[in-house]
N, CA, C and O atoms as a Maestro MAE file, in Angstrom:
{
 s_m_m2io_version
 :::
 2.0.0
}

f_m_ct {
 s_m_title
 :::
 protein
 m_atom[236] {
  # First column is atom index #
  i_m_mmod_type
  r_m_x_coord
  r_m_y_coord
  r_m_z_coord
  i_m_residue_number
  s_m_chain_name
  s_m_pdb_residue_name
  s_m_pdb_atom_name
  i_m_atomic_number
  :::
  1 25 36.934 36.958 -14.936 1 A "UNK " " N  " 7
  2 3 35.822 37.634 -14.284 1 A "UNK " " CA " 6
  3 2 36.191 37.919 -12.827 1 A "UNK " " C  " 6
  4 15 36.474 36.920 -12.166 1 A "UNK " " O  " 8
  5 25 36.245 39.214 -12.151 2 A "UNK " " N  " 7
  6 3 36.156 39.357 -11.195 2 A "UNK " " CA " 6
  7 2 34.830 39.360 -9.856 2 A "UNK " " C  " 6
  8 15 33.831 40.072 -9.759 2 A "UNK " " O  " 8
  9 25 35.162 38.646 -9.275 3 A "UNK " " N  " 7
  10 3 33.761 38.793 -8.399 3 A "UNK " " CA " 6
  11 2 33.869 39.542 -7.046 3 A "UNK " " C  " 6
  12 15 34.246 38.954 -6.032 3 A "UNK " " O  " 8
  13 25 33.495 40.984 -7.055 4 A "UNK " " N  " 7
  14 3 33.161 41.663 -5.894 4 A "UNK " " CA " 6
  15 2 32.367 41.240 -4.874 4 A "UNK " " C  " 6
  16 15 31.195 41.545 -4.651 4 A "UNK " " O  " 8
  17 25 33.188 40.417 -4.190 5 A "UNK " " N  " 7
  18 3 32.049 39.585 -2.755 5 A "UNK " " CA " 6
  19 2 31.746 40.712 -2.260 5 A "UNK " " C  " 6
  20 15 30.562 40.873 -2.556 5 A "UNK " " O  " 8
  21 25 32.301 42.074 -1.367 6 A "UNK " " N  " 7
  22 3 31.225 43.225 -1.217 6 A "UNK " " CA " 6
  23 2 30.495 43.785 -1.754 6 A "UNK " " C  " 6
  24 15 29.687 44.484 -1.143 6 A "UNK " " O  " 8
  25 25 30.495 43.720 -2.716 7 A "UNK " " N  " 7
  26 3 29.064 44.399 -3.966 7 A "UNK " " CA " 6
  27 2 28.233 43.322 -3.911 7 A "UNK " " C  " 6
  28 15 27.053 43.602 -4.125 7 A "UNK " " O  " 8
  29 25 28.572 41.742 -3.608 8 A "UNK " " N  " 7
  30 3 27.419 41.089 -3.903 8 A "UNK " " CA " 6
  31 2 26.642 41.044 -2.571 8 A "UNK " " C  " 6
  32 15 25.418 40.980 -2.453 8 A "UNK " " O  " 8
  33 25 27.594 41.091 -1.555 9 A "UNK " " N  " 7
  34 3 26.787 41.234 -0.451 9 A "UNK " " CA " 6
  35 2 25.785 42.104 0.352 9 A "UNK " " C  " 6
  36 15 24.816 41.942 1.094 9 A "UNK " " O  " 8
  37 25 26.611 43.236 -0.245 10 A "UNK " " N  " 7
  38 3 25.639 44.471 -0.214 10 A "UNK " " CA " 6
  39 2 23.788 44.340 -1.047 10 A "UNK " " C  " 6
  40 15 22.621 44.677 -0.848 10 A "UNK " " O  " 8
  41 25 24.568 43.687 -1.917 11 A "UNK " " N  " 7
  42 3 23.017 43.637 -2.849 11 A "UNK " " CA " 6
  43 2 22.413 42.489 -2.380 11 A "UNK " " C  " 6
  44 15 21.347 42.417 -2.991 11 A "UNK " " O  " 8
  45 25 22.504 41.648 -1.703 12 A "UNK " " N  " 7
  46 3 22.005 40.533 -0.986 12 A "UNK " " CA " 6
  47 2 21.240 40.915 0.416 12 A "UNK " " C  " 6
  48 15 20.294 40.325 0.939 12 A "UNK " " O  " 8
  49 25 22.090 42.336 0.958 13 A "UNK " " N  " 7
  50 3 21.484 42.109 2.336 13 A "UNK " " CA " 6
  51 2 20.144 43.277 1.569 13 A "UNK " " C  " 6
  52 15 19.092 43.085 2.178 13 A "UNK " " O  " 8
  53 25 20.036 43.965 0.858 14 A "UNK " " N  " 7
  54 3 18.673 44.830 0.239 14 A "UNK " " CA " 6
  55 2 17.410 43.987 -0.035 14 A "UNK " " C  " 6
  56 15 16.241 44.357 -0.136 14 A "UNK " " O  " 8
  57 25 18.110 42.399 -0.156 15 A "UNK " " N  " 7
  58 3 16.318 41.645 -0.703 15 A "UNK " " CA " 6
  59 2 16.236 41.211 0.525 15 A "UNK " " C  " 6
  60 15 17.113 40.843 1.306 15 A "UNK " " O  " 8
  61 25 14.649 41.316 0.666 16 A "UNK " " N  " 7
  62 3 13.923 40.516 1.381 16 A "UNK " " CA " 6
  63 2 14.496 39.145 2.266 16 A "UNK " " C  " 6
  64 15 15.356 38.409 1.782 16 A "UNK " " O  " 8
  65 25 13.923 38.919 3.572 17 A "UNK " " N  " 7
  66 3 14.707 37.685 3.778 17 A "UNK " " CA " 6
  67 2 13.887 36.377 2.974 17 A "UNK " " C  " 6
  68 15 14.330 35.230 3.048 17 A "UNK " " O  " 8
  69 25 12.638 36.716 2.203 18 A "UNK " " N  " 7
  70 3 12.150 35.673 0.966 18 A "UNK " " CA " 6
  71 2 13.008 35.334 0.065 18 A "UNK " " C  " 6
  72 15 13.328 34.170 -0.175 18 A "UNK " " O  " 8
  73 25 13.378 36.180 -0.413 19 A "UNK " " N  " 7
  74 3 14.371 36.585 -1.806 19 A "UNK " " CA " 6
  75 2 15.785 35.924 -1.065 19 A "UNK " " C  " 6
  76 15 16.181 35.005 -1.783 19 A "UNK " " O  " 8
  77 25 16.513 36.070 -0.072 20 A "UNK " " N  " 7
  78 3 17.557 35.995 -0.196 20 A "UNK " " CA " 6
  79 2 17.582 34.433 0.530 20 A "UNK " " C  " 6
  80 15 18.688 33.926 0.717 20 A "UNK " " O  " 8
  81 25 16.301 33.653 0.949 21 A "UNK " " N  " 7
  82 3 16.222 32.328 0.840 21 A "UNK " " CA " 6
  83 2 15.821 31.386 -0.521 21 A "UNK " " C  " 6
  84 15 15.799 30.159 -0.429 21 A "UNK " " O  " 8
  85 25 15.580 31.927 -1.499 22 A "UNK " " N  " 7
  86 3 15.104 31.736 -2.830 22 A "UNK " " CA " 6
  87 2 16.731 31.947 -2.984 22 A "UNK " " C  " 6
  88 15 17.301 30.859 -2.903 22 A "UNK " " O  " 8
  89 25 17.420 32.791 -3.136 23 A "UNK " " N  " 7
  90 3 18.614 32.564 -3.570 23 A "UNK " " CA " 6
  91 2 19.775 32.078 -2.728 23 A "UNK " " C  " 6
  92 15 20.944 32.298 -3.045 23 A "UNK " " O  " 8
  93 25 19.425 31.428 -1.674 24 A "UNK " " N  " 7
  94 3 20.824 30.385 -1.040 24 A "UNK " " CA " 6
  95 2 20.187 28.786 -1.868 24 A "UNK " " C  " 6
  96 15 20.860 27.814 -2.211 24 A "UNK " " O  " 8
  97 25 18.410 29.039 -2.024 25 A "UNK " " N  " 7
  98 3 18.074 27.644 -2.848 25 A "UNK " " CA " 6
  99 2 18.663 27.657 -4.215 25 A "UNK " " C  " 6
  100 15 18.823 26.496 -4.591 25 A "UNK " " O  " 8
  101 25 19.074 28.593 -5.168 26 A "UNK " " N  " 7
  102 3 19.377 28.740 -6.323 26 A "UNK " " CA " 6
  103 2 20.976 28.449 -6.708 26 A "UNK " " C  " 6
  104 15 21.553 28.047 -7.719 26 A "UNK " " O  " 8
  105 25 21.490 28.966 -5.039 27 A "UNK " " N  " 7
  106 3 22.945 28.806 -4.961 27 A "UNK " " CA " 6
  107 2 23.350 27.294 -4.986 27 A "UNK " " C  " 6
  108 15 24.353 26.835 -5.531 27 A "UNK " " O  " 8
  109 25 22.199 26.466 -4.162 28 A "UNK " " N  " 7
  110 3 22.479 25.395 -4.179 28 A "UNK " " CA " 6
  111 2 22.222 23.908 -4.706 28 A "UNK " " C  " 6
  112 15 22.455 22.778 -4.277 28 A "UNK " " O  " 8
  113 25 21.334 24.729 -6.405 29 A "UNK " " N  " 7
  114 3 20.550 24.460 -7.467 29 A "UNK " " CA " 6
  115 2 22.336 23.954 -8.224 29 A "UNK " " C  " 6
  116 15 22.758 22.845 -8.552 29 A "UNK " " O  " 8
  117 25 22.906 25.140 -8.263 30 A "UNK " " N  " 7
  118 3 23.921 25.833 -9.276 30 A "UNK " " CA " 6
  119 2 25.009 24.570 -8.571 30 A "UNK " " C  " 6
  120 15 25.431 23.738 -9.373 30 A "UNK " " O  " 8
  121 25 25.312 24.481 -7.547 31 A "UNK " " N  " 7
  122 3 26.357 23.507 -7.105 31 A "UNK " " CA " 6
  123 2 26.008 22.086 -7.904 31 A "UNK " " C  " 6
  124 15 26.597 21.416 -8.752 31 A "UNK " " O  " 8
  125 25 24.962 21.996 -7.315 32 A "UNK " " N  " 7
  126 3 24.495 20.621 -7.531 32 A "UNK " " CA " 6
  127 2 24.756 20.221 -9.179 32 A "UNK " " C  " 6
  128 15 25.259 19.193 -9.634 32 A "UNK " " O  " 8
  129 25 24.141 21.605 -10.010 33 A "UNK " " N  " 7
  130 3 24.716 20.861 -11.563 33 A "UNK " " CA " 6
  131 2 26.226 21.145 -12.081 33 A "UNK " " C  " 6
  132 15 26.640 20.950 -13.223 33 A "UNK " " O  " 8
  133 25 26.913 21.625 -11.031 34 A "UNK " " N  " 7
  134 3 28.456 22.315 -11.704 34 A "UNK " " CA " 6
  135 2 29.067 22.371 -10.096 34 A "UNK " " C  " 6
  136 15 29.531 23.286 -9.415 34 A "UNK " " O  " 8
  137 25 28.788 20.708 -9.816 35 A "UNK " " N  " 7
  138 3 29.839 20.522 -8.552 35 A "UNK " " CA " 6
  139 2 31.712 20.512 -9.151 35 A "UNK " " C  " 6
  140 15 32.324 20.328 -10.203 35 A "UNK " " O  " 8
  141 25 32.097 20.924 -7.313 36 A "UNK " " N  " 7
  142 3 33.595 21.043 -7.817 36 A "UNK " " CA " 6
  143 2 33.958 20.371 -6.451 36 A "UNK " " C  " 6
  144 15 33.076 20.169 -5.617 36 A "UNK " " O  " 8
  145 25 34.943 20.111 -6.283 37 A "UNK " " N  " 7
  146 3 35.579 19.141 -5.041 37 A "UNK " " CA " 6
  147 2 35.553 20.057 -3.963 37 A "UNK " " C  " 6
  148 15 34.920 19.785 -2.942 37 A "UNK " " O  " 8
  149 25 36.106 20.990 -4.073 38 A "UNK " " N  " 7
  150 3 36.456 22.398 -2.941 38 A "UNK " " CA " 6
  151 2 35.156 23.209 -2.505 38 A "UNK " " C  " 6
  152 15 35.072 23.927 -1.509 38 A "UNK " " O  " 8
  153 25 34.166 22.960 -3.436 39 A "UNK " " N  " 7
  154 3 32.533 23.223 -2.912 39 A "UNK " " CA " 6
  155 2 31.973 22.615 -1.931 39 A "UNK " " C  " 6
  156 15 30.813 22.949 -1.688 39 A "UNK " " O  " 8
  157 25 32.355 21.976 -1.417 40 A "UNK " " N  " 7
  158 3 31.897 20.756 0.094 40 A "UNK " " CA " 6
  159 2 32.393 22.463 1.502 40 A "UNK " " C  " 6
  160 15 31.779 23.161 2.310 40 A "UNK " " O  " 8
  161 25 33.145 22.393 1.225 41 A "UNK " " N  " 7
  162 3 33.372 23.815 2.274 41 A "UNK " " CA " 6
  163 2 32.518 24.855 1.901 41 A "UNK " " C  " 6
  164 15 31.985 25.370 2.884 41 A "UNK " " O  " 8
  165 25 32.233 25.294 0.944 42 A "UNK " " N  " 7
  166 3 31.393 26.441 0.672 42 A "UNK " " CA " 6
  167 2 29.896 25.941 0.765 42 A "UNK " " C  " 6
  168 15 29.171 26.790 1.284 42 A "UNK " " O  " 8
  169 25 29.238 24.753 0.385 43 A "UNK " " N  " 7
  170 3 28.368 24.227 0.227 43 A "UNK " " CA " 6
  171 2 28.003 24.216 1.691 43 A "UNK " " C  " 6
  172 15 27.029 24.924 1.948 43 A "UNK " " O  " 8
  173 25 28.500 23.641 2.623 44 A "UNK " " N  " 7
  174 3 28.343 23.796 4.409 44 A "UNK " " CA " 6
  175 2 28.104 24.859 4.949 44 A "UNK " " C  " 6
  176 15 27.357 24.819 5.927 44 A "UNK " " O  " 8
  177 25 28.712 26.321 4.457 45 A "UNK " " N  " 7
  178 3 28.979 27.394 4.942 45 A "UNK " " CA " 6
  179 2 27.240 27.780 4.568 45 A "UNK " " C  " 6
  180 15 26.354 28.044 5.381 45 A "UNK " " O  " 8
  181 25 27.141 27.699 3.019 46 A "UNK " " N  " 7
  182 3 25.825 28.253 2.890 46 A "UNK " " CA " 6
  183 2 24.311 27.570 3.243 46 A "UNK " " C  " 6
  184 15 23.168 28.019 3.168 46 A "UNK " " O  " 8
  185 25 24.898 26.197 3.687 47 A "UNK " " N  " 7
  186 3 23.454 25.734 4.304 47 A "UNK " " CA " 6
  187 2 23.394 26.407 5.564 47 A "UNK " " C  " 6
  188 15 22.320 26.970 5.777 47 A "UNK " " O  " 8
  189 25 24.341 26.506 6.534 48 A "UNK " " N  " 7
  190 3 24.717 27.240 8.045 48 A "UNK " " CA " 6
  191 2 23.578 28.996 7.541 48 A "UNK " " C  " 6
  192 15 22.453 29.255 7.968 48 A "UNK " " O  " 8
  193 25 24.220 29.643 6.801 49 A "UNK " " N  " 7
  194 3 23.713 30.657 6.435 49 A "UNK " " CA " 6
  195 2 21.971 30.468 6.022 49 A "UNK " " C  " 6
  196 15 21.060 31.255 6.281 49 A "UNK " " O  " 8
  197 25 21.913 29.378 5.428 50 A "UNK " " N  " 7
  198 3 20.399 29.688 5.345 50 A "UNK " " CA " 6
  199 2 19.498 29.279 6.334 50 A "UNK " " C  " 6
  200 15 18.380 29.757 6.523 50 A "UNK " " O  " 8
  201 25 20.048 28.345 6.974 51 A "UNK " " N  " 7
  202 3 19.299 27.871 8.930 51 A "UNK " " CA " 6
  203 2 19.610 29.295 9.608 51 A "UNK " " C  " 6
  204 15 18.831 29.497 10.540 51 A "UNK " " O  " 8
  205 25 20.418 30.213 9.430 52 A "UNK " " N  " 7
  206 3 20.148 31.410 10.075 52 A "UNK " " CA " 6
  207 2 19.260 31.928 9.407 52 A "UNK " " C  " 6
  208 15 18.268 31.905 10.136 52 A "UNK " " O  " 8
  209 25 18.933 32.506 8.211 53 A "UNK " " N  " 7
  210 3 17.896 33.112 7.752 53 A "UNK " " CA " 6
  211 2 16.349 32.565 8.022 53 A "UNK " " C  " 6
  212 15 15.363 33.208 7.664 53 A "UNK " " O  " 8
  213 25 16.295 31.561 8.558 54 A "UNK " " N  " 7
  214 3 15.451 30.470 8.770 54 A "UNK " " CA " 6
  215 2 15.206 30.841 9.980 54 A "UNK " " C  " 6
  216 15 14.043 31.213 10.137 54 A "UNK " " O  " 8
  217 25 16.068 30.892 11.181 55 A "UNK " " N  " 7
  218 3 15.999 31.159 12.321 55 A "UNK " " CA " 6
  219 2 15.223 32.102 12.288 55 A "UNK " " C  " 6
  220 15 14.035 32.109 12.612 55 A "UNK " " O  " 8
  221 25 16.082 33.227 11.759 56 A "UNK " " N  " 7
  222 3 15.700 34.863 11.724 56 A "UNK " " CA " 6
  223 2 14.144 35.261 11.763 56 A "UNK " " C  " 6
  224 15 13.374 35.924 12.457 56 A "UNK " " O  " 8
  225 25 14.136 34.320 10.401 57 A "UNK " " N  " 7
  226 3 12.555 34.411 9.801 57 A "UNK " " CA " 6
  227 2 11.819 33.992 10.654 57 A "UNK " " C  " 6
  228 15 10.827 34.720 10.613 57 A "UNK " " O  " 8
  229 25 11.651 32.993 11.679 58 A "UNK " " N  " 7
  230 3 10.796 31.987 12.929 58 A "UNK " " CA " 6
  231 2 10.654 33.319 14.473 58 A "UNK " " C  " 6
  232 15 9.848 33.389 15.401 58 A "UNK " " O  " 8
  233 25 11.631 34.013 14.164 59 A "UNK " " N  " 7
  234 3 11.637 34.482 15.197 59 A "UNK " " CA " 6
  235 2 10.630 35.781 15.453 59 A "UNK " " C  " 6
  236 15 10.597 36.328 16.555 59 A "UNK " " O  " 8
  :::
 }
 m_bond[235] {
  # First column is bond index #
  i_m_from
  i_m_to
  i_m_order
  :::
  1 1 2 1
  2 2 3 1
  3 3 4 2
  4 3 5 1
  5 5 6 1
  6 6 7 1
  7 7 8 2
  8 7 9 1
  9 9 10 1
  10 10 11 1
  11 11 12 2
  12 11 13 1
  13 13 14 1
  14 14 15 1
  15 15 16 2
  16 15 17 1
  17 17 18 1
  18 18 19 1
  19 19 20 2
  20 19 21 1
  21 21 22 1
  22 22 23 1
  23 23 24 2
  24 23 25 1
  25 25 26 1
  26 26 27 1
  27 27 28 2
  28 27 29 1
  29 29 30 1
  30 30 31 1
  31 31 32 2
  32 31 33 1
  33 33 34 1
  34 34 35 1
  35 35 36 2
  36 35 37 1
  37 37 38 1
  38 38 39 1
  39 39 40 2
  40 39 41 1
  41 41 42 1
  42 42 43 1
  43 43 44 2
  44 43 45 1
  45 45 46 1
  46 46 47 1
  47 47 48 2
  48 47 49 1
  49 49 50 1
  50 50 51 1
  51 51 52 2
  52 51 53 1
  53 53 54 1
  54 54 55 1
  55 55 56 2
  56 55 57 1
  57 57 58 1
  58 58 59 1
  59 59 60 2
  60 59 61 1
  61 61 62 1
  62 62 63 1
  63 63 64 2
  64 63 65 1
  65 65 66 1
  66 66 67 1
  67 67 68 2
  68 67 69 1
  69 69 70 1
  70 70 71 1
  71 71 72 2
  72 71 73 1
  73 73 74 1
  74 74 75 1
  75 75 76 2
  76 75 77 1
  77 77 78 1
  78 78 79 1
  79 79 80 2
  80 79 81 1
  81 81 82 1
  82 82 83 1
  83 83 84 2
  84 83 85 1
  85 85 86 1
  86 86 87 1
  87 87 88 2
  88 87 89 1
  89 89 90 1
  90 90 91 1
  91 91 92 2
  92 91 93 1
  93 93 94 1
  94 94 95 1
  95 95 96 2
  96 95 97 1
  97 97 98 1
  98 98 99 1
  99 99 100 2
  100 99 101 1
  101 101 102 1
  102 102 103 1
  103 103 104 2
  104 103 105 1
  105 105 106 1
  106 106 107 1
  107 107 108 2
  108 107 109 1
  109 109 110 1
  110 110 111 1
  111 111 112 2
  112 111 113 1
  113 113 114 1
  114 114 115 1
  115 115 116 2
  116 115 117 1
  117 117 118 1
  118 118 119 1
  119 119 120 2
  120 119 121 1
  121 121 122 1
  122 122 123 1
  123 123 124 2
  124 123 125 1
  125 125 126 1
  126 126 127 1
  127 127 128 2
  128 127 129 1
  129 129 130 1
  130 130 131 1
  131 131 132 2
  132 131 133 1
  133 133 134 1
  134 134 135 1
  135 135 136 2
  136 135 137 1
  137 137 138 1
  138 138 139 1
  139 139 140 2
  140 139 141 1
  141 141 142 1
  142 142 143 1
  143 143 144 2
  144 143 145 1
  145 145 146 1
  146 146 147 1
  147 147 148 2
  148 147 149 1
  149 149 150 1
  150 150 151 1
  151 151 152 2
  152 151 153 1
  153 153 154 1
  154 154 155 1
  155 155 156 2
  156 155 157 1
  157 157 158 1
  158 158 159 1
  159 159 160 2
  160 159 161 1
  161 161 162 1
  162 162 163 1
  163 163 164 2
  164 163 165 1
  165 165 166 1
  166 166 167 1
  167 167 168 2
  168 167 169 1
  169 169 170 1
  170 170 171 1
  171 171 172 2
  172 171 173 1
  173 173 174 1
  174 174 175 1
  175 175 176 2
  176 175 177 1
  177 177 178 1
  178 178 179 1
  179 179 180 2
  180 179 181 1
  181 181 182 1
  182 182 183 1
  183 183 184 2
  184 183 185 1
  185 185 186 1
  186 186 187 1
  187 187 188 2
  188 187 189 1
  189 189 190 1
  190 190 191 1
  191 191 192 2
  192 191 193 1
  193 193 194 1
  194 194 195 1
  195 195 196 2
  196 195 197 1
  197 197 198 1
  198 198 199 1
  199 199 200 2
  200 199 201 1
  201 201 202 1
  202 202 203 1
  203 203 204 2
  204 203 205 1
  205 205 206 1
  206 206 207 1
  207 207 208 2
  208 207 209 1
  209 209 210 1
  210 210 211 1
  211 211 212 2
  212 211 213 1
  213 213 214 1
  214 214 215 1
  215 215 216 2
  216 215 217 1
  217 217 218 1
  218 218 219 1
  219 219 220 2
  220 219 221 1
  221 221 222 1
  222 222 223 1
  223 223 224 2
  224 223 225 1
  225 225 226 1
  226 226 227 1
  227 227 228 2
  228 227 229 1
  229 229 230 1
  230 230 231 1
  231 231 232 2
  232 231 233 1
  233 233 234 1
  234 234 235 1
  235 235 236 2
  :::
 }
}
């Protein structure tokens, strides 16, 4: 399977900043039942990302 990180991102920045905090929670639904060792770096990156959307949203 190939995964187009610009196609997904593109379609990420179109939802809502509701929607695209519903899905950093879903992202980190999905870790939690199908952890991998090398997910501790990605797992950090996307909590960082959702305290910005968080920010965003407060502001």
């Amino acid at each position: 399977m190939v995964i187009k990180i610009a196609e997904i991102s593109q379609d990420i920045d179109t939802l809502t900043e509701e929607a695209q905090i519903l899905l950093l929670d879903f992202i980190q639904l999905l870790k939690k039942r199908y952890p991998k060792p090398e997910n501790q770096l990605i797992e950090n990156e996307m909590e960082n990302e959702k305290q910005n959307l968080e920010k965003q949203d407060n502001q």
